[in-house]
N, C-alpha and C positions, 0 to 999 in steps of 0.2 A: 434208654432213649424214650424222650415222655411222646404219643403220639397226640398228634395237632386234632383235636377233636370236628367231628363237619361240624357244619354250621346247621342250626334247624329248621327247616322248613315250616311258613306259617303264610298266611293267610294275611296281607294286608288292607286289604281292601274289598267290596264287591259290589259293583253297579248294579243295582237291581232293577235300573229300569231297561240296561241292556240284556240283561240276564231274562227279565219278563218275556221283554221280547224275543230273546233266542227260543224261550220253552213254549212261546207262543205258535211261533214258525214250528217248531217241530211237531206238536200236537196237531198244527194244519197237515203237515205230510202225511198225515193218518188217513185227512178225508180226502188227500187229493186224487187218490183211484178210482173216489167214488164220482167226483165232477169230469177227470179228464183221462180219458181212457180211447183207445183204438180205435173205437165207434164213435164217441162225436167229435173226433178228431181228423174221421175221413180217411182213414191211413187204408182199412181194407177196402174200402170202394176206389178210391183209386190205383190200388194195386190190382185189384177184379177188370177195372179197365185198361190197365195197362196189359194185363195178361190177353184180356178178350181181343182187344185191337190192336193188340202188336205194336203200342206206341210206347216209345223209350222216355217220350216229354212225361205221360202220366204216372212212368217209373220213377222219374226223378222228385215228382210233385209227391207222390207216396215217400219217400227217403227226407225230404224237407219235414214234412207233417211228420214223420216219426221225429226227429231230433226237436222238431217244435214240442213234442208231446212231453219226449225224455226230460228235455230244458226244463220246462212248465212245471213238470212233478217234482223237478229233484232240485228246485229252487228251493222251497221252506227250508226240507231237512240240511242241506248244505249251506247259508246264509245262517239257521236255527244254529247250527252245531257251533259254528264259528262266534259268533256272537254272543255263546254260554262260553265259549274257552275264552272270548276276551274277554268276559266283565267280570273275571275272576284274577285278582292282581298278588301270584301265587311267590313269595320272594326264598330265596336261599341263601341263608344273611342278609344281604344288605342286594344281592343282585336278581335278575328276574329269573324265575325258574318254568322258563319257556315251555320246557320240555312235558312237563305237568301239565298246561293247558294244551299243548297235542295230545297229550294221552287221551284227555276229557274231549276232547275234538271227535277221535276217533274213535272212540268206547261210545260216544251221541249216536255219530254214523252207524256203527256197526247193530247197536242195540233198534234202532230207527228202521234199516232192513229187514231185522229179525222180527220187529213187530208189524211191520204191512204186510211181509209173508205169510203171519200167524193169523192177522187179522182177513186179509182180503185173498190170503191163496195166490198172490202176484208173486215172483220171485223177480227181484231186484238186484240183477248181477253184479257185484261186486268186483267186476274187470278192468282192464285198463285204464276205460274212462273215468273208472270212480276212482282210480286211486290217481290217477293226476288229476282230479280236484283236490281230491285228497289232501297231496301234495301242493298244492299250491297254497288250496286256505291253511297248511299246519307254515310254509314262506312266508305267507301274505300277516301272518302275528305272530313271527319272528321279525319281523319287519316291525313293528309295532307302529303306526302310522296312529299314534293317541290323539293326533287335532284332528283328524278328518271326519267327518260325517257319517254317520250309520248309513244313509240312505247311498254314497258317494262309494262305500264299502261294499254293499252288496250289490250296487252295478257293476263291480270292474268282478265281483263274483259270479253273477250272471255271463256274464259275458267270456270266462275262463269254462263255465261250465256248459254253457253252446259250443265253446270252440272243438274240444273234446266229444263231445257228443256226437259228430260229425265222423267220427271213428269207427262207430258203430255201423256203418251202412258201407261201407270200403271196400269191399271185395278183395282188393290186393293184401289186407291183413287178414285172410282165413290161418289160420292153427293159431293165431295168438289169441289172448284171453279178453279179443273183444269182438263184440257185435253178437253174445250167445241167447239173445232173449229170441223168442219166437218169431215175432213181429218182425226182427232183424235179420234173421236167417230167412224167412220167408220172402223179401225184399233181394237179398242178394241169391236165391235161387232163381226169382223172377229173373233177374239183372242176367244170369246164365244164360235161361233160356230165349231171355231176347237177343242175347249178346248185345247187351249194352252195361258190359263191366267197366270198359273201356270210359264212357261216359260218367257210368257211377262215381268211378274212382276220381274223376277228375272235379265231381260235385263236391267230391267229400273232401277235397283237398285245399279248392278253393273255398268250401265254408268256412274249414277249418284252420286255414290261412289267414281269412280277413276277420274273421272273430279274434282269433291269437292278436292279429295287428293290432286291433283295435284296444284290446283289453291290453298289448304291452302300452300304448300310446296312453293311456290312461291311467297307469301303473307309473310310468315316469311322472306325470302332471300330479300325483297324487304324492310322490315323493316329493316334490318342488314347492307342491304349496301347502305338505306338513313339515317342510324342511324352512319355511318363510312364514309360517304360524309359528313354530318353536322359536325361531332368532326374534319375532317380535314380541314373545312371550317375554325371552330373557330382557332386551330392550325397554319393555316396562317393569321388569324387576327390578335392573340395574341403571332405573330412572328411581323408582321410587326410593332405592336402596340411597342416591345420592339426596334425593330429597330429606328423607329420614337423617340424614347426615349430617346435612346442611342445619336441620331442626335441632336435633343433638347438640349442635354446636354455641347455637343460640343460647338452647338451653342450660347449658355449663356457662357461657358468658355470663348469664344472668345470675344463675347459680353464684358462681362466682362474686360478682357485685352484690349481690344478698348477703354472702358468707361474709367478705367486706365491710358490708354496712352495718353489720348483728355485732361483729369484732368492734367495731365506732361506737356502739352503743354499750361496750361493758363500762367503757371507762366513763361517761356520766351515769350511771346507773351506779358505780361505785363509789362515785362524791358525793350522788343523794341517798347512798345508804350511810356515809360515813355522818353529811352532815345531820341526816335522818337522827342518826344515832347520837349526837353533839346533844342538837334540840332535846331528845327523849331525856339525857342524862338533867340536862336544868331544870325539865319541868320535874323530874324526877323528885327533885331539890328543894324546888319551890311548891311541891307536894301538889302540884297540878292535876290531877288523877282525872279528868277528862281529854286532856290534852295527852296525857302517855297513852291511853286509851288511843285517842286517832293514831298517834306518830305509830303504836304499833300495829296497828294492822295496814300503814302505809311501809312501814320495814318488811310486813310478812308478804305485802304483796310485791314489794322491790325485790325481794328475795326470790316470790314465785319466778316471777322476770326473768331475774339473772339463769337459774335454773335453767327455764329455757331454752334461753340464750345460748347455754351452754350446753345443752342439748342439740340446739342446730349446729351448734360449733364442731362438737365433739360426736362422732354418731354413734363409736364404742361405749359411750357414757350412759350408764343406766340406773335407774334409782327405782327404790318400792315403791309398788305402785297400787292401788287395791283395782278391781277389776273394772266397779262400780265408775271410777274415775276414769278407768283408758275406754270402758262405752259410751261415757260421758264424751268422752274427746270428738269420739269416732263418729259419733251418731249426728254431733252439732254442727260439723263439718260436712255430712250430709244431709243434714236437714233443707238445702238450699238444692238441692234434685229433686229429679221426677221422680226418681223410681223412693223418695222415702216415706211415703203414705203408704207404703206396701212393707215397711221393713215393723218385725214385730221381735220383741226383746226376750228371753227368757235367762236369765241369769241368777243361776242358783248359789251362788258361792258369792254376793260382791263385796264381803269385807276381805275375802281372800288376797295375799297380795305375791304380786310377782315382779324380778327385776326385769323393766322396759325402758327404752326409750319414750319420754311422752310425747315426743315429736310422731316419731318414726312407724312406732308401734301401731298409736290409729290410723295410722293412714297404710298399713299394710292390711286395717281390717276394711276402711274405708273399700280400696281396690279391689277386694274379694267380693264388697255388698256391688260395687260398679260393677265387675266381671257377670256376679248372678244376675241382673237385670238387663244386662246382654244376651244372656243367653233363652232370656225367655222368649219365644216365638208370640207372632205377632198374633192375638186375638186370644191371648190365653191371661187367664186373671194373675197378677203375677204373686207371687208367696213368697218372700225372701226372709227368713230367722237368722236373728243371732245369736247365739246358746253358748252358754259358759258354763262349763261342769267341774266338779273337782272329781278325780279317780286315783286310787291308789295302787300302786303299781312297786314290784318290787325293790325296785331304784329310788323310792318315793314317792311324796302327794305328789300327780301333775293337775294342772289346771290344763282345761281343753277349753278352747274359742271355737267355736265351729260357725261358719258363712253356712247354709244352705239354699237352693231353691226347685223352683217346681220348671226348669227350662231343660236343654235339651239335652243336656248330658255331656261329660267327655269322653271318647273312644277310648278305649283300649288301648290300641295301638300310638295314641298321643298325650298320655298321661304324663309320659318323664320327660317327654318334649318340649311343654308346656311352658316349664321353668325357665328355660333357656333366652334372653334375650331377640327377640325379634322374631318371638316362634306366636303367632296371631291366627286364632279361628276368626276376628275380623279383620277392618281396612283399618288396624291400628299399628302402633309402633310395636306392639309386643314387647312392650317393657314393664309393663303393672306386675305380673308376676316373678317376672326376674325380679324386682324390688322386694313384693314379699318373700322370696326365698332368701334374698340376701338376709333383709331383717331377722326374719326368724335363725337365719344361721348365726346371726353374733350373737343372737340370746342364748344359744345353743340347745335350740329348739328343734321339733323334728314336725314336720307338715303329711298331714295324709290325706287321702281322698275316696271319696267315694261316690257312684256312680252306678246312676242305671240308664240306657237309653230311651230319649224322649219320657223320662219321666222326672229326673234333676239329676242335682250334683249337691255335694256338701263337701268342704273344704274346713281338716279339721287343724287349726296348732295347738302343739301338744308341748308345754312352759313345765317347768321344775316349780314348785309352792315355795314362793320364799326365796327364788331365783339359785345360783352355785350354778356348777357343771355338776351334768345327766351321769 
């Protein structure tokens, strides 16, 4: 029995400006013992006074400022961590490998404690409260809310991580694994000896009640309007999709009556080759030899004609072509663009010849010189080659055409994608390259690519010399 192999885990994506920003926020959690700490935070002097005057109000003001302080600090690192697990878009096949960015979530956290410990001598309990944050930010991207806002994200974080926090000052949870930092013990001894547990707990209850409220109320609204962001997303896909459709359609119409009207045009093209050829025979006769002279090179250009014709007719149809001639096509066709003051020729083989369509062919190189001159970012001088080589290779001579430029590259991840009809890194139809892969397939040619980012792309086809099957 053959076993079903897993699938492999890779790396599709990574937001590096979400990613900045998470390593941003964690690197602040470093200094924030140094700004906000016990003392300017008032937390002992009002526990000094609540001890000295016996007052349960100043107790409670010390247990606020402690959860203001805990909040305050453990904002970076917990917002930092969550924001490095989401800008990393980790897949397992084809679906998200969630579980990956919790690892990275919690390996943030936990390495993030270990270093304010080491660095500043604070110990940062890792208790109940941390880990229902914990738990919530590893929910809260399972949830994967991708339309919403960073800023939108780390409020409803904020606000999970006050609610909790509130835990730590409780008295009614003594032996569980919260409230163990100094500050927090030393509050709820206070709380003893006033006897104002009774109080305490009921502060810590209602904080921790109307932070929770508040962060679920916001938690749903965040659902609702990335659940009404995503439906409008599809809404304009599945606008432009019909749009694209509708243009498609046109364009076969047209297509259509082209194909029609090139078919109308063999049959006089075929009378003035016939009568072409009447005429040639009498002056032939009457030894006219300036006049065969014209009539033939008006037969050789009715012929080129027809050829064509029968080129757009027929798209299987391919005839030798030297190379010289299919840049010649290609080039003249863009000579009427922007980007062809930029395009520079190197063609080392052009008496070489290959079987092509002379329709089809240049305008699959045509596409490639458009495609490059897309892709070059705006304020960069642009450098678009087109190089023809011959290489011999065990199979035999190929000739290589190669498009290159100095634009921004194509990923990785969307090389084979490319190809595919309606697959656009712009607001295009995504049909230029589906065309040249078809092209090059009937020649039974093979396309390859190459890439580096932000510094180009080259796009090479690789033709049999002399044309045959590879």
């Amino acid at each position: 029995m053959t076993k079903t192999p897993f699938p492999p885990l890779r790396i599709k994506s990574v937001d590096a400006k979400e990613l900045a920003i998470g390593g941003g926020l964690v690197l602040l959690s470093f200094l924030m013992p140094l700004v906000f700490n016990v003392d300017n935070f008032l937390v002992l002097r009002s526990l000094s006074r609540a001890l000295f005057h016996g007052e349960k109000t100043d107790l409670m003001v010390a247990a606020i400022q402690l959860v203001a302080l805990n909040s305050v600090r453990g904002i970076p690192h917990y917002v930092g961590a969550y924001f490095i697990g989401e800008s990393i878009d980790i897949r397992w096949g084809e679906k998200s490998a969630w579980f990956i960015n919790s690892i990275i979530i919690i390996l943030t956290l936990q390495v993030t404690y270990w270093g304010i410990e080491e660095l500043h001598n604070i110990h940062y309990d890792f208790g109940l409260p941390a880990i229902l944050v914990c738990t919530f930010v590893l929910v809260f991207r399972r949830l994967d809310y991708q339309y919403i806002a960073l800023h939108k994200k780390s409020l409803l974080i904020v606000l999970f991580l006050a609610s909790f926090q509130f835990l730590d000052i409780m008295p009614a949870l003594r032996g569980m694994p919260v409230g163990r930092g100094e500050t927090s013990w030393d509050i709820k001894q206070a709380a003893d000896v006033l006897e104002g547990e009774t109080v305490l707990n009921a502060l810590a209850l209602v904080g921790a009640m109307l932070f929770l409220l508040f962060g679920l109320l916001i938690l749903f609204q965040l659902k609702d309007e990335n659940t009404l962001r995503e439906l409008s997303l599809l809404r304009e896909q599945n606008q432009a999709i019909r749009t694209q459709a509708q243009l498609n359609e046109m364009k076969n119409r047209t297509y259509q009556e082209v194909q029609y009207l090139v078919h109308d045009l063999k049959s006089p093209l075929t009378a003035v080759q016939t009568l072409v050829g009447v005429i040639k025979m009498e002056c032939e006769m009457e030894k006219r030899t300036k006049d065969v002279e014209y009539l033939t090179r008006i037969e050789g250009a009715v012929e080129q004609m027809s050829g064509m014709i029968s080129d757009i007719l027929y798209e299987d149809q391919h005839t030798l072509l030297s190379t010289q001639s299919l840049l010649g096509v290609a080039l003249s066709q863009s000579s009427v663009s922007d980007y062809a003051l930029y395009i520079r020729v190197d063609n080392q083989v052009p008496e070489a010849l290959v079987s092509a369509n002379r329709i089809l062919f240049p305008r699959a190189l045509v596409n490639l010189m458009q495609n490059s001159a897309q892709a070059i970012p705006e304020g960069r001088e642009p450098e678009i080659w087109l190089r023809v080589i011959r290489k011999e290779e065990p199979d035999g001579n190929k000739i290589i055409f190669t498009v290159s430029d100095n634009g921004k590259g194509i990923k990785e991840e969307t090389r084979r994608e490319i190809w595919d009809k309606g697959v656009s890194g712009r607001k295009s139809s995504g049909l230029g390259l589906a065309f040249v892969s078809s092209v090059v397939e009937k020649m039974d040619g093979e396309i390859r690519v190459d890439s580096t980012a932000e510094v180009g792309a080259a796009i090479s086809i690789v033709v049999l010399e002399g044309g045959g099957k590879r």
